[in-house]
C-alpha positions as CSV (number, residue, x, y, z in Angstrom):
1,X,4.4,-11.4,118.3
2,X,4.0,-7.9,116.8
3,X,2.3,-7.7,112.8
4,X,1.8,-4.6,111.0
5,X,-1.9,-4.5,110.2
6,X,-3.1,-3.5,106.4
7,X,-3.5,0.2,105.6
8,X,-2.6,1.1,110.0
9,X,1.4,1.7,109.5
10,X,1.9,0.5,113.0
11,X,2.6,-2.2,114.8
12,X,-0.5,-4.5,116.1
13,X,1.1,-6.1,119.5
14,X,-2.3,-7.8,120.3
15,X,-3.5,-9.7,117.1
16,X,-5.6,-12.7,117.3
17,X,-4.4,-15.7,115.9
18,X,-7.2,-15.3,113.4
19,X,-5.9,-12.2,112.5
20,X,-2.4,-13.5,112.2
21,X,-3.6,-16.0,110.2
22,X,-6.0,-13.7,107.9
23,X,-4.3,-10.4,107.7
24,X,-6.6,-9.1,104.7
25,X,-9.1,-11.4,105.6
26,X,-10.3,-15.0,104.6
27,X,-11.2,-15.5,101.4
28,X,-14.3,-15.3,99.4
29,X,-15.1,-17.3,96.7
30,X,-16.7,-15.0,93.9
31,X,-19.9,-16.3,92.3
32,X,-18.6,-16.7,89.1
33,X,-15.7,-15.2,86.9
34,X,-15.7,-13.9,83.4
35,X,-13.6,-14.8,81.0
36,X,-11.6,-11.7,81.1
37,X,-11.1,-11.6,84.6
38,X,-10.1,-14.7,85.2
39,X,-7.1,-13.9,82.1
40,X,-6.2,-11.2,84.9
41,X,-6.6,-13.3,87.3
42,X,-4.2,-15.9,85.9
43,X,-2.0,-13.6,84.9
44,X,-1.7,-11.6,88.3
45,X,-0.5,-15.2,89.3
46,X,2.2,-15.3,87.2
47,X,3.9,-12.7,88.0
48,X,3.8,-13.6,91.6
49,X,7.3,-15.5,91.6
50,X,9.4,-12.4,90.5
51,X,7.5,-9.8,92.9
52,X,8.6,-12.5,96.0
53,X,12.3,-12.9,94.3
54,X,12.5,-8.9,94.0
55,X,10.7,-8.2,97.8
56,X,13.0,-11.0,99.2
57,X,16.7,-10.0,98.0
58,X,19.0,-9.0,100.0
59,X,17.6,-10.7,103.1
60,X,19.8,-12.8,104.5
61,X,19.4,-17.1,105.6
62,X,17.9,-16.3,109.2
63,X,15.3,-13.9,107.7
64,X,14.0,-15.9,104.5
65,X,14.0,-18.8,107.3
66,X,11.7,-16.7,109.8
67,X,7.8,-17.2,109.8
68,X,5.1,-14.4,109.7
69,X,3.2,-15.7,112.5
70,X,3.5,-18.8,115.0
71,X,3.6,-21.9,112.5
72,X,3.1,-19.7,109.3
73,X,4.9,-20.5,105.9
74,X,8.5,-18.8,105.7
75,X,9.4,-16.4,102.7
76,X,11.8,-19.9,101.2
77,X,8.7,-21.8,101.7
78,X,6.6,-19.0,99.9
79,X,9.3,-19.3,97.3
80,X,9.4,-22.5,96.5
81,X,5.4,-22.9,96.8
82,X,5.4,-20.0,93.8
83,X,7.8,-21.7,91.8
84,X,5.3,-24.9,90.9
C-alpha cells in the first residue's frame, strides 16, 4: 500500500498502519474553545460537503468505491457521512 505523506510530495511505500490510519495525526482535544472559534469552527464544517463533491467529480464508480488505506472509509462513504 503506497500513501502520500503530508507536506513530502512522494510516495510513503512503508507506512505504519498508524500512520495510515492518522495521516495528520490523531487528534487533540483543545482545552476549551471560544465562542468565535468555535463559529469558525462550525462553519469550516459546513462547507465540508461541497469541497468532497468538487475534489470527487469526475472519478469514476471503481475509484469513489476504493479505500484510503486497508479497511478505511471510501470517498461514497465520506460522502454520505458529510451529508448528515
Amino acid at each position: 500500500m503506497s500513501v502520500q505523506s503530508p507536506g513530502e510530495g512522494k510516495l510513503n511505500m512503508t507506512a505504519t498502519s498508524e500512520q495510515l490510519k492518522f495521516p495528520i495525526g490523531k487528534f487533540v482535544k483543545p482545552d476549551g474553545l471560544t465562542e468565535a472559534q468555535r463559529a469558525t469552527l462550525i462553519e469550516e464544517l459546513a462547507k465540508v460537503p461541497a469541497k468532497l463533491k468538487k475534489a470527487t467529480a469526475g472519478l469514476n464508480d471503481e475509484q469513489l468505491d476504493t479505500p484510503y488505506r486497508p479497511d478505511g472509509w471510501t470517498p461514497t462513504t465520506m460522502s454520505l457521512s458529510s451529508d448528515h
